[in-house]
PyMOL Python script that loads the backbone (N, CA, C, O; Angstrom):
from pymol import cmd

cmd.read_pdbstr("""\
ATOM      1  N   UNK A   1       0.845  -1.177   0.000  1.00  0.00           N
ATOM      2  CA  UNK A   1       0.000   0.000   0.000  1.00  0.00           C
ATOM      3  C   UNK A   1       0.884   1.231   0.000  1.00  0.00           C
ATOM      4  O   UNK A   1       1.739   1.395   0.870  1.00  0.00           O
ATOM      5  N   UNK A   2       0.642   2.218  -1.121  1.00  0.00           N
ATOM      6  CA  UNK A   2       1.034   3.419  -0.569  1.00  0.00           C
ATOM      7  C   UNK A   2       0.252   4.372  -0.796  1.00  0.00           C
ATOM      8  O   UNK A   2      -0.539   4.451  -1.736  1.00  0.00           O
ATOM      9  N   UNK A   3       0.542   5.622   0.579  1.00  0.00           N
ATOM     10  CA  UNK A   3      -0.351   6.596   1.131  1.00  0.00           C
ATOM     11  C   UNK A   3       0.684   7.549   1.098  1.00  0.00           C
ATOM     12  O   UNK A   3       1.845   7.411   1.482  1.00  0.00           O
ATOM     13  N   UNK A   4      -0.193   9.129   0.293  1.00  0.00           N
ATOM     14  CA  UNK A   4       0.421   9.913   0.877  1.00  0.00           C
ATOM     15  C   UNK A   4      -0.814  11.063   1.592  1.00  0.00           C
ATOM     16  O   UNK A   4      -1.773  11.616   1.055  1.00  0.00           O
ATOM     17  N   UNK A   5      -0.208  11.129   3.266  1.00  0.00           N
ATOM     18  CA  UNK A   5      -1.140  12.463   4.001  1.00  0.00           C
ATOM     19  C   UNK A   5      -1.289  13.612   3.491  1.00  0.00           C
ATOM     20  O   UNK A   5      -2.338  14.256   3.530  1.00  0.00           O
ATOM     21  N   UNK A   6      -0.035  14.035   2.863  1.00  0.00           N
ATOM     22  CA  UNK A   6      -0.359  15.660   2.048  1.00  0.00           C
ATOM     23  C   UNK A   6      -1.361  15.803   0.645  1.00  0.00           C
ATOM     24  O   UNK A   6      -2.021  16.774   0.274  1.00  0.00           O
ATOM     25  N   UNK A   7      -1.243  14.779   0.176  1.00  0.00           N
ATOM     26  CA  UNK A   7      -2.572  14.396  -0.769  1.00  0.00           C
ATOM     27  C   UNK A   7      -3.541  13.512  -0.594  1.00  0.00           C
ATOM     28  O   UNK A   7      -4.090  13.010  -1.575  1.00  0.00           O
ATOM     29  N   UNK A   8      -3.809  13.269   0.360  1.00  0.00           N
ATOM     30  CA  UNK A   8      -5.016  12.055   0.795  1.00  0.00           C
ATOM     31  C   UNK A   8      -5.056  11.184   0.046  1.00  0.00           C
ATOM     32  O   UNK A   8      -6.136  10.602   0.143  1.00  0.00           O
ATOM     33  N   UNK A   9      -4.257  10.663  -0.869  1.00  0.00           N
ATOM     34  CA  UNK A   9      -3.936   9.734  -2.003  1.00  0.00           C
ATOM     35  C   UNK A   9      -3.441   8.355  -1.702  1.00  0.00           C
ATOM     36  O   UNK A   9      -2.233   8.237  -1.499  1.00  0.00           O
ATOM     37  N   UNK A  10      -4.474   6.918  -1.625  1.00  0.00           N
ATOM     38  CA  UNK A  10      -3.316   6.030  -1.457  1.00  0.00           C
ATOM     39  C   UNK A  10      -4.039   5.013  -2.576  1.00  0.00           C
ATOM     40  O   UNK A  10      -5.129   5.079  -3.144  1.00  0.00           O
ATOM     41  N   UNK A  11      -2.856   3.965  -2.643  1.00  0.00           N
ATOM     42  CA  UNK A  11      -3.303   3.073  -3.702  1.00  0.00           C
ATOM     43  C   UNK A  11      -2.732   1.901  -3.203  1.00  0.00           C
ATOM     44  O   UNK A  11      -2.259   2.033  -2.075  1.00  0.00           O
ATOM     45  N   UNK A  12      -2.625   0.690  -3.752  1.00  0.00           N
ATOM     46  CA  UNK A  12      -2.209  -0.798  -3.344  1.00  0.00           C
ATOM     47  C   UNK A  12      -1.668  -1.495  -5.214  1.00  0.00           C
ATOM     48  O   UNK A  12      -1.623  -1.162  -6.398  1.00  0.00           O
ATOM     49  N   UNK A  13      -1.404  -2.497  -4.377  1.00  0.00           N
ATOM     50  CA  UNK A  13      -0.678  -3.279  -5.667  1.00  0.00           C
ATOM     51  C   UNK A  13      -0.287  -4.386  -5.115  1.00  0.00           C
ATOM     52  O   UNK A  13      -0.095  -4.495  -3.904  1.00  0.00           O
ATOM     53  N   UNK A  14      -0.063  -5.742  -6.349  1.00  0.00           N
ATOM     54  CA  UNK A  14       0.169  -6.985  -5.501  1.00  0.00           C
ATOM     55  C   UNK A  14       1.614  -7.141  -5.110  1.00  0.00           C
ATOM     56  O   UNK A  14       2.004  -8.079  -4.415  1.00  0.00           O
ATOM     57  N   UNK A  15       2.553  -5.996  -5.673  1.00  0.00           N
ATOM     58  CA  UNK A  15       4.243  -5.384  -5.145  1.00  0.00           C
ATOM     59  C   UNK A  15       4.250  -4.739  -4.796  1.00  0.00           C
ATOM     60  O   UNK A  15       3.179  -4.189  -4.539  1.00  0.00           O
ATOM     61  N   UNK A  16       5.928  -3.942  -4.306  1.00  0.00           N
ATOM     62  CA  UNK A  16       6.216  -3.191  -4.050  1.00  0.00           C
ATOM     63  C   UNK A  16       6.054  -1.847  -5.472  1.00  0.00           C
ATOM     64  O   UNK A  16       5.510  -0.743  -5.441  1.00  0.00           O
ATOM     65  N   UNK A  17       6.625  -2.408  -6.349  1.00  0.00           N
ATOM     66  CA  UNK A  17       6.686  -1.848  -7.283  1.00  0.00           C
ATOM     67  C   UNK A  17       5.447  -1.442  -8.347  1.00  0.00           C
ATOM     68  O   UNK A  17       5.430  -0.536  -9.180  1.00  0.00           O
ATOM     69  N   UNK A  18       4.622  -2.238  -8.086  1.00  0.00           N
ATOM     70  CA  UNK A  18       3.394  -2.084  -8.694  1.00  0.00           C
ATOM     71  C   UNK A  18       2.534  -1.016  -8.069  1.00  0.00           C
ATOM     72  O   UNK A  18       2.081  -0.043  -8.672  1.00  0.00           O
ATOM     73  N   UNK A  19       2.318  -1.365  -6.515  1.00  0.00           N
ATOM     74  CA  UNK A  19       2.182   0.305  -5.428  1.00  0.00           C
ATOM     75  C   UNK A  19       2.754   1.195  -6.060  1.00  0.00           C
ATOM     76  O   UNK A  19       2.216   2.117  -6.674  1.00  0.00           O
ATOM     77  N   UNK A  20       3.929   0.960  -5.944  1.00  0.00           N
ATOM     78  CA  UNK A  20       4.973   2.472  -6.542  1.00  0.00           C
ATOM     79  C   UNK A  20       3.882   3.276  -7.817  1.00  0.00           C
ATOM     80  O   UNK A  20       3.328   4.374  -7.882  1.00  0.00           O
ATOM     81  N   UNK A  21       3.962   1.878  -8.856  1.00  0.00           N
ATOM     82  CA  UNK A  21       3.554   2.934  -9.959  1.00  0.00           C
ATOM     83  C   UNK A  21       2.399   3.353 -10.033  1.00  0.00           C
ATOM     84  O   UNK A  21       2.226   4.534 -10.337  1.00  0.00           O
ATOM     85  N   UNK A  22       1.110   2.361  -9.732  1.00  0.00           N
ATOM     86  CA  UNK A  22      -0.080   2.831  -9.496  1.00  0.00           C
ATOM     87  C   UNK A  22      -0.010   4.327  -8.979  1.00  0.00           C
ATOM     88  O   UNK A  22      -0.528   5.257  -9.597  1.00  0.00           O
ATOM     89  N   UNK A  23       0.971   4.532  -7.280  1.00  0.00           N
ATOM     90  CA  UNK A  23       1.083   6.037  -7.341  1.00  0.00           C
ATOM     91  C   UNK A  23       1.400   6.863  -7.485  1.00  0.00           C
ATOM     92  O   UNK A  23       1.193   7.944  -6.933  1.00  0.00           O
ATOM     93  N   UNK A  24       2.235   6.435  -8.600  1.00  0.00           N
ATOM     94  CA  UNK A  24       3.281   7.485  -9.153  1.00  0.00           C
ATOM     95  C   UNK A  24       1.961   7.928 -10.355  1.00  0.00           C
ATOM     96  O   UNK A  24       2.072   9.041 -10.871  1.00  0.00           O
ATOM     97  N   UNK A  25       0.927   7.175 -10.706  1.00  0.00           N
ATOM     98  CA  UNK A  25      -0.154   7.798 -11.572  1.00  0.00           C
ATOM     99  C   UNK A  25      -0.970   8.219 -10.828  1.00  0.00           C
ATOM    100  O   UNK A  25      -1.137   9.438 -10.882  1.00  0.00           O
ATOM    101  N   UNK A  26      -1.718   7.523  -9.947  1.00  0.00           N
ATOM    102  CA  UNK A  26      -2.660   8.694  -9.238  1.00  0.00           C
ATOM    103  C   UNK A  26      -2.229   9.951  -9.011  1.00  0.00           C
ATOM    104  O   UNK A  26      -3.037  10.880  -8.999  1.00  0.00           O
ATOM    105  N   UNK A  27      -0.717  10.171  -8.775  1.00  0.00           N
ATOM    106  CA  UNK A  27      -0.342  11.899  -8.358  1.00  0.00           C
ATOM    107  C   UNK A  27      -0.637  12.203  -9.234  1.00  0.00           C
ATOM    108  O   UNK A  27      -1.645  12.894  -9.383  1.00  0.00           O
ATOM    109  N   UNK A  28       0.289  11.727 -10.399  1.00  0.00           N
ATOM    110  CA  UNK A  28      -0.088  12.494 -12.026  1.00  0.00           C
ATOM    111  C   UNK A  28      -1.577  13.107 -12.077  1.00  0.00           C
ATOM    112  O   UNK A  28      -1.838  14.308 -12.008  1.00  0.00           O
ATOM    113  N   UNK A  29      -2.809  11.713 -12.256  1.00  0.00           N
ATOM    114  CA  UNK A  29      -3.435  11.993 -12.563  1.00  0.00           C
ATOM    115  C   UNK A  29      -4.445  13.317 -11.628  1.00  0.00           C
ATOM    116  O   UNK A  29      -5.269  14.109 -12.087  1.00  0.00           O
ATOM    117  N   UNK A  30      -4.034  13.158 -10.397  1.00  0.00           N
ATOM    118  CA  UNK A  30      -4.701  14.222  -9.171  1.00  0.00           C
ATOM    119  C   UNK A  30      -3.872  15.705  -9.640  1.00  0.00           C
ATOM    120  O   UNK A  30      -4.433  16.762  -9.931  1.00  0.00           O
ATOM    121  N   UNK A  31      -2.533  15.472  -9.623  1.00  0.00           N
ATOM    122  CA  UNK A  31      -2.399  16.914 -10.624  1.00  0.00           C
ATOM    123  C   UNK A  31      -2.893  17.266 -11.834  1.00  0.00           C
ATOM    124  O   UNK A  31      -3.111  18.474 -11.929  1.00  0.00           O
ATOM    125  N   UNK A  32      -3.059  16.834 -12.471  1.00  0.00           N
ATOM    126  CA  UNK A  32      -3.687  17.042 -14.141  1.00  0.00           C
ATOM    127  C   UNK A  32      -4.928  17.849 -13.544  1.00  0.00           C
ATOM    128  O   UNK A  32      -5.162  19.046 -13.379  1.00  0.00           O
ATOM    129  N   UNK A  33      -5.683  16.554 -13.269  1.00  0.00           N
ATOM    130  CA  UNK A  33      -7.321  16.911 -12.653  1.00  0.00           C
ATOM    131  C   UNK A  33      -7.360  18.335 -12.324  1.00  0.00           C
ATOM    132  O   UNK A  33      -7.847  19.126 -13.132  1.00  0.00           O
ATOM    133  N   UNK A  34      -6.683  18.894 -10.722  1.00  0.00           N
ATOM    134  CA  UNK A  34      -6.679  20.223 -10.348  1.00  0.00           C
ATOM    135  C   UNK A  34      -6.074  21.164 -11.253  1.00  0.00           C
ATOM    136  O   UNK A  34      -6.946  21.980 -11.550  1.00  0.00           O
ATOM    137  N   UNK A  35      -5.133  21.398 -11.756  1.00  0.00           N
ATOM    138  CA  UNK A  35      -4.678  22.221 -12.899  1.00  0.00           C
ATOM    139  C   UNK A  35      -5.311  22.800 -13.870  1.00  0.00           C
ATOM    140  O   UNK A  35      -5.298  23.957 -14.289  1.00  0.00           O
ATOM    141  N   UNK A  36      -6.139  21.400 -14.331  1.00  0.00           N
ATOM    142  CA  UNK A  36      -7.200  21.240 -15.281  1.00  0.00           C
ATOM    143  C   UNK A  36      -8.484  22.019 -14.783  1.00  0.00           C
ATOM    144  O   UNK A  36      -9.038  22.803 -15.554  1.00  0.00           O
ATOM    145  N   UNK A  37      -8.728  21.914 -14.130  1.00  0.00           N
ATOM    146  CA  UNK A  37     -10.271  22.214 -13.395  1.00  0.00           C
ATOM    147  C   UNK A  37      -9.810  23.559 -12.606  1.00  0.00           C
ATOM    148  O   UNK A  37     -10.620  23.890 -11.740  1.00  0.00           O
ATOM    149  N   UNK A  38      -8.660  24.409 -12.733  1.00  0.00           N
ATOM    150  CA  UNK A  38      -8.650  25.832 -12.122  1.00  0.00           C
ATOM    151  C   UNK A  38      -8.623  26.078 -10.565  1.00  0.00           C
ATOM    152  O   UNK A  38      -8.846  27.118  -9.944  1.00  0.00           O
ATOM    153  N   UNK A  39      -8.221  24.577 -10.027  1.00  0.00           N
ATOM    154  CA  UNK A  39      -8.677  24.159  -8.332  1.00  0.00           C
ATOM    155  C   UNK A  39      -7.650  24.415  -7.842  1.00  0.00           C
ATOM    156  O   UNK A  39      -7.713  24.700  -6.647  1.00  0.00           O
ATOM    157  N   UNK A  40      -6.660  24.430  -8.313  1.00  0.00           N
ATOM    158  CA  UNK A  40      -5.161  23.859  -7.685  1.00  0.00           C
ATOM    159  C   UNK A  40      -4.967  25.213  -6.097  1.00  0.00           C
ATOM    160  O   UNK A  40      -4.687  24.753  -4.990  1.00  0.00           O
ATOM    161  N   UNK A  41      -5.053  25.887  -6.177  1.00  0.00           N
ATOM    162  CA  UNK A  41      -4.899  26.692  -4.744  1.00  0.00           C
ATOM    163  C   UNK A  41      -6.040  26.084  -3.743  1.00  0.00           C
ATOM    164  O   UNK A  41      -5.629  25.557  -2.709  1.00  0.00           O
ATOM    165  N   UNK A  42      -7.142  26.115  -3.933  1.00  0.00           N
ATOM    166  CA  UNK A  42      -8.061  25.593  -3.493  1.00  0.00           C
ATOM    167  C   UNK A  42      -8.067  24.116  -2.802  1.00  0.00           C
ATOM    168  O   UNK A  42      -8.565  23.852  -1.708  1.00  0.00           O
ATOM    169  N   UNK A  43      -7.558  23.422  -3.478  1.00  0.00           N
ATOM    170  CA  UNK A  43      -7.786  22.013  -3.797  1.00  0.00           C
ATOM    171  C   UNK A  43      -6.121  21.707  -2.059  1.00  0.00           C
ATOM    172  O   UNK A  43      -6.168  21.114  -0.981  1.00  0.00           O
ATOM    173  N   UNK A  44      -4.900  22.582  -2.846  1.00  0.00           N
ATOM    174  CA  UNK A  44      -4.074  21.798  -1.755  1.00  0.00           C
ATOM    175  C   UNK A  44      -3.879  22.639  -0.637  1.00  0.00           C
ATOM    176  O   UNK A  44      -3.129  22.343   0.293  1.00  0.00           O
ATOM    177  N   UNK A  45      -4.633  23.831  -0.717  1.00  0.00           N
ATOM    178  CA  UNK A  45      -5.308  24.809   0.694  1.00  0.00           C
ATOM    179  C   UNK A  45      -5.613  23.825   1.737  1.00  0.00           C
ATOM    180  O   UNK A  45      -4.987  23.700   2.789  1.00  0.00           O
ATOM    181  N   UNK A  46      -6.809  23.010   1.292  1.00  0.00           N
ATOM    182  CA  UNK A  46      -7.750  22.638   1.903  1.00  0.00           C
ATOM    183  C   UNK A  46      -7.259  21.199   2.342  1.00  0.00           C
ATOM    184  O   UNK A  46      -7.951  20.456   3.037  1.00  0.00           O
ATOM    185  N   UNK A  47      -5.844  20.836   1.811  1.00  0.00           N
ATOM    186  CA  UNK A  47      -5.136  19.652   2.105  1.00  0.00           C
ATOM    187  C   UNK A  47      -4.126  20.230   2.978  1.00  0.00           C
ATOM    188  O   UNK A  47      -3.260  19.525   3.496  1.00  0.00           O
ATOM    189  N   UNK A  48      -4.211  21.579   3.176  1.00  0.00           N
ATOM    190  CA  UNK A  48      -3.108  21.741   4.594  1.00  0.00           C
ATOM    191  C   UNK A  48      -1.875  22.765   4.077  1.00  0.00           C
ATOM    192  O   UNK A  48      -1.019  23.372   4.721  1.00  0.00           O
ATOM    193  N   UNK A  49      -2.162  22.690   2.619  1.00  0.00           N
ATOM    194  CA  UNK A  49      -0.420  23.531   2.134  1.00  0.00           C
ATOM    195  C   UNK A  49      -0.693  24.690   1.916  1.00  0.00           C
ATOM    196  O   UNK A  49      -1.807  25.134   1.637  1.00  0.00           O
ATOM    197  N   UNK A  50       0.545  25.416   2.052  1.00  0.00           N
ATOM    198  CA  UNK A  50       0.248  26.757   2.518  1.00  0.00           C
ATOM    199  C   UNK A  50       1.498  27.359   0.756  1.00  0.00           C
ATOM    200  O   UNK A  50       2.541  26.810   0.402  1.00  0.00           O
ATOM    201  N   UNK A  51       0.920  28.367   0.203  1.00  0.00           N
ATOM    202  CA  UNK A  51       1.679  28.864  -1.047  1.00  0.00           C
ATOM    203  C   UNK A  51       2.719  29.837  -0.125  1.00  0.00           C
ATOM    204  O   UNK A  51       2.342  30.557   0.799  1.00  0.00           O
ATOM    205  N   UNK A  52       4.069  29.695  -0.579  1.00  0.00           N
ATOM    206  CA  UNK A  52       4.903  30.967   0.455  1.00  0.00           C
ATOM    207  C   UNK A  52       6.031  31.006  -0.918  1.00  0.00           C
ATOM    208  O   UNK A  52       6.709  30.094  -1.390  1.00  0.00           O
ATOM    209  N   UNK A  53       5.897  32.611  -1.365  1.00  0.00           N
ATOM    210  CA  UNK A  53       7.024  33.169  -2.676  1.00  0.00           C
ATOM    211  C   UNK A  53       6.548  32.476  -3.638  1.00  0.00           C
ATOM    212  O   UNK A  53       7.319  32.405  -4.595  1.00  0.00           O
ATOM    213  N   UNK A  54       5.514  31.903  -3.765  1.00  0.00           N
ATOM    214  CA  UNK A  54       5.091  31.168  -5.395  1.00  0.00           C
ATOM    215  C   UNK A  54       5.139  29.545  -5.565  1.00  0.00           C
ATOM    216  O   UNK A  54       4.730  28.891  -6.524  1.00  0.00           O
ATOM    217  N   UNK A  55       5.693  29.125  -4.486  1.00  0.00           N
ATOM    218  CA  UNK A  55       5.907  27.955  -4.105  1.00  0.00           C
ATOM    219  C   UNK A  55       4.916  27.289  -3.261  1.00  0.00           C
ATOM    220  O   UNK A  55       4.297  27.912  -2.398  1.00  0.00           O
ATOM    221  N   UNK A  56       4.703  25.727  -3.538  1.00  0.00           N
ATOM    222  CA  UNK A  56       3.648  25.288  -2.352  1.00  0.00           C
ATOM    223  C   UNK A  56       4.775  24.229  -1.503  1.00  0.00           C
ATOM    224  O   UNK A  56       5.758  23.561  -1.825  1.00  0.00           O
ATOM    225  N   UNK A  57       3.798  24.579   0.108  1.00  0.00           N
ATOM    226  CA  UNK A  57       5.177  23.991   0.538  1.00  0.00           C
ATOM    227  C   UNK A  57       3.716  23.121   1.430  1.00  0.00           C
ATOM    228  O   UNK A  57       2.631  23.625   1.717  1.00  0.00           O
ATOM    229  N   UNK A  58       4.089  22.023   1.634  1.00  0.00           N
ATOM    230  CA  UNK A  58       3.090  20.413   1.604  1.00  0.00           C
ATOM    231  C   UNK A  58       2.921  20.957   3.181  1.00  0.00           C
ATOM    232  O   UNK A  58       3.567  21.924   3.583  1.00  0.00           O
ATOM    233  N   UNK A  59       1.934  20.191   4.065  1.00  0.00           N
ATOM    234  CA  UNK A  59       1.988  20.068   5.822  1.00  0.00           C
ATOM    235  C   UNK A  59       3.189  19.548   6.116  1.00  0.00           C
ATOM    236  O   UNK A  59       4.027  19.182   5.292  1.00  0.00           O
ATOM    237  N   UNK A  60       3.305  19.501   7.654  1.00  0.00           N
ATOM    238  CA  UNK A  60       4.245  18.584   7.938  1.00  0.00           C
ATOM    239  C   UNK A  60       3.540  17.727   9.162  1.00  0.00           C
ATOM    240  O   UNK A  60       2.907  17.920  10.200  1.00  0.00           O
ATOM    241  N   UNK A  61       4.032  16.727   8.411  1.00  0.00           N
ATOM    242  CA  UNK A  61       4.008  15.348   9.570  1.00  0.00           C
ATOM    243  C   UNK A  61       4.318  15.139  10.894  1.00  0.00           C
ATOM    244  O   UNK A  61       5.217  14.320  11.086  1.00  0.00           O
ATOM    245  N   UNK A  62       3.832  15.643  11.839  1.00  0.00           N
ATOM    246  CA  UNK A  62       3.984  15.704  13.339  1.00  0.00           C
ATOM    247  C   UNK A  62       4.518  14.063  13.427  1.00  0.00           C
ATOM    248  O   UNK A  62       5.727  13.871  13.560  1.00  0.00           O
ATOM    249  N   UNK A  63       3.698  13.040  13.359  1.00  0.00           N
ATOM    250  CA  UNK A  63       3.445  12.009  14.057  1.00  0.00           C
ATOM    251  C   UNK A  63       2.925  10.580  12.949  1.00  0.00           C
ATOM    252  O   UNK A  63       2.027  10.822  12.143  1.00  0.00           O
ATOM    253  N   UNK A  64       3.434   9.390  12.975  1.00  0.00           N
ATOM    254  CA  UNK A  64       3.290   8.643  12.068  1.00  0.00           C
ATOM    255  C   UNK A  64       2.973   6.940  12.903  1.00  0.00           C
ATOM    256  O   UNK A  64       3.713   6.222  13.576  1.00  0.00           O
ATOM    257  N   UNK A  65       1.990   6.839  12.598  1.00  0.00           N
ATOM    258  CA  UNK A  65       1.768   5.271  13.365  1.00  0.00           C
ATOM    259  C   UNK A  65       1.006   4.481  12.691  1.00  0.00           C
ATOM    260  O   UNK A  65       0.328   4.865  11.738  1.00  0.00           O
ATOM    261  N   UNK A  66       1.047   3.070  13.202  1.00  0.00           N
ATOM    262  CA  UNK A  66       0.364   2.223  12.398  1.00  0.00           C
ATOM    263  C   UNK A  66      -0.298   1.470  13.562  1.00  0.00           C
ATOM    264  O   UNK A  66       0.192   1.022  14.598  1.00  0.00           O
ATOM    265  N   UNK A  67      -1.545   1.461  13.093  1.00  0.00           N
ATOM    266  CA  UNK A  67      -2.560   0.762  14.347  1.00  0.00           C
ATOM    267  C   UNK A  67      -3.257  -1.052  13.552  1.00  0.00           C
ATOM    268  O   UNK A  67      -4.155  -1.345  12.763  1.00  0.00           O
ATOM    269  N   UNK A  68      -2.455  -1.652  14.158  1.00  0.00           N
ATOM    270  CA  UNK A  68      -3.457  -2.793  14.038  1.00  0.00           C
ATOM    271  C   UNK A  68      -4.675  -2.992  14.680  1.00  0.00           C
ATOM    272  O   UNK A  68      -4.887  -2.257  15.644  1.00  0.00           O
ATOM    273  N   UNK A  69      -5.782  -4.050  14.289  1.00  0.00           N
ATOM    274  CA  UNK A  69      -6.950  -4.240  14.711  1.00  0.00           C
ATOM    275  C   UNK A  69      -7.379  -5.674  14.110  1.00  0.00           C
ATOM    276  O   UNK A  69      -6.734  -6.189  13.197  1.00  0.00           O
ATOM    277  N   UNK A  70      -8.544  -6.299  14.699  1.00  0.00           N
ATOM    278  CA  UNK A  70      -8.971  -7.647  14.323  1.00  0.00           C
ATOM    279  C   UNK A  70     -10.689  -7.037  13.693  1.00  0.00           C
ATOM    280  O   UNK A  70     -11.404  -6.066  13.941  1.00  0.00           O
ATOM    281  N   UNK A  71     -10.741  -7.813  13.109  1.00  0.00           N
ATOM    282  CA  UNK A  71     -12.382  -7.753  13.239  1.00  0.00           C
ATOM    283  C   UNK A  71     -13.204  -9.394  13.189  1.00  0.00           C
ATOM    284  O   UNK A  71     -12.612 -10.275  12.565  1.00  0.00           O
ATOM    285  N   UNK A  72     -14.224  -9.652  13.694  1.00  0.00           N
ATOM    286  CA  UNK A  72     -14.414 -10.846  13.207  1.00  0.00           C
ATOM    287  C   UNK A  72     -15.623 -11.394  12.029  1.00  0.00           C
ATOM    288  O   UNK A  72     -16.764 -11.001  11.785  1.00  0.00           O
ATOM    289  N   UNK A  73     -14.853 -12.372  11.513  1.00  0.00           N
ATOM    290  CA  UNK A  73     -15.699 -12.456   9.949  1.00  0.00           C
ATOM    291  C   UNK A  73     -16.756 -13.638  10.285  1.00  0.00           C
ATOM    292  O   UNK A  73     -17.022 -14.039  11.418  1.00  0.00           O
ATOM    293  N   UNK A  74     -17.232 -14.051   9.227  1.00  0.00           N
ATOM    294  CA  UNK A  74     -18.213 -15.071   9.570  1.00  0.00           C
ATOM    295  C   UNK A  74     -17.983 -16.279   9.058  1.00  0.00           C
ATOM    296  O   UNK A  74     -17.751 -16.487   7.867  1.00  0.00           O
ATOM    297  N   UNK A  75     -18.034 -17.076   9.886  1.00  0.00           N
ATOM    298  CA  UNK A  75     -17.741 -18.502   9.368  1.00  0.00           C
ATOM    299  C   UNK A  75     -18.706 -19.468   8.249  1.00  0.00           C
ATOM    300  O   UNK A  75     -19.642 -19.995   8.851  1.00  0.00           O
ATOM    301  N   UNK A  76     -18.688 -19.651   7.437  1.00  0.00           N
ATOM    302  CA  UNK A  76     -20.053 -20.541   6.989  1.00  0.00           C
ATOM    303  C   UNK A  76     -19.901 -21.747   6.434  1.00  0.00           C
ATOM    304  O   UNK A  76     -20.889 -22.403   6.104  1.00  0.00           O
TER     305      UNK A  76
END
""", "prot")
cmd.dss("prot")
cmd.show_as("cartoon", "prot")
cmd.util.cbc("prot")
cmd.orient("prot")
C-alpha cells in the first residue's frame, strides 16, 4: 500500500513496485485533474499547504503510526 497524508492519495498493488507505480499515476493523474479544473490553490489549501514566494510547501508530519486491529468475519 502506498499513502500519501499531504494528498489524501493512497493506492495498493500486488508489489512493491506495482504500489509504486499505481502512485506514481494517481499523483499524475490528481495533478492534471486540479490544474485542469482551475482548483489547484483551493484544492491543496484545503489539504493543509500553505503557497509561500510562489511555491507550495506540503503540511508537515507531526506524528506517524500504524494501528493494528482484528475484526471478526463469519464462518459458513
Amino acid at each position: 500500500m502506498a499513502y500519501s497524508p499531504a494528498l489524501d492519495i493512497s493506492t495498493v498493488g500486488d508489489s512493491f513496485e506495482e504500489a509504486k507505480d499505481r502512485f506514481d499515476q494517481a499523483v499524475k493523474l490528481f495533478f492534471e485533474e486540479i490544474i485542469e479544473a482551475g482548483t489547484i490553490d483551493q484544492v491543496l489549501s484545503d489539504l493543509g499547504w500553505q503557497r509561500i514566494n510562489k511555491k507550495y510547501q506540503p503540511p508537515v508530519v507531526v506524528a506517524n503510526q500504524t494501528q493494528n486491529f482484528c475484526f471478526p468475519t463469519p464462518i459458513n
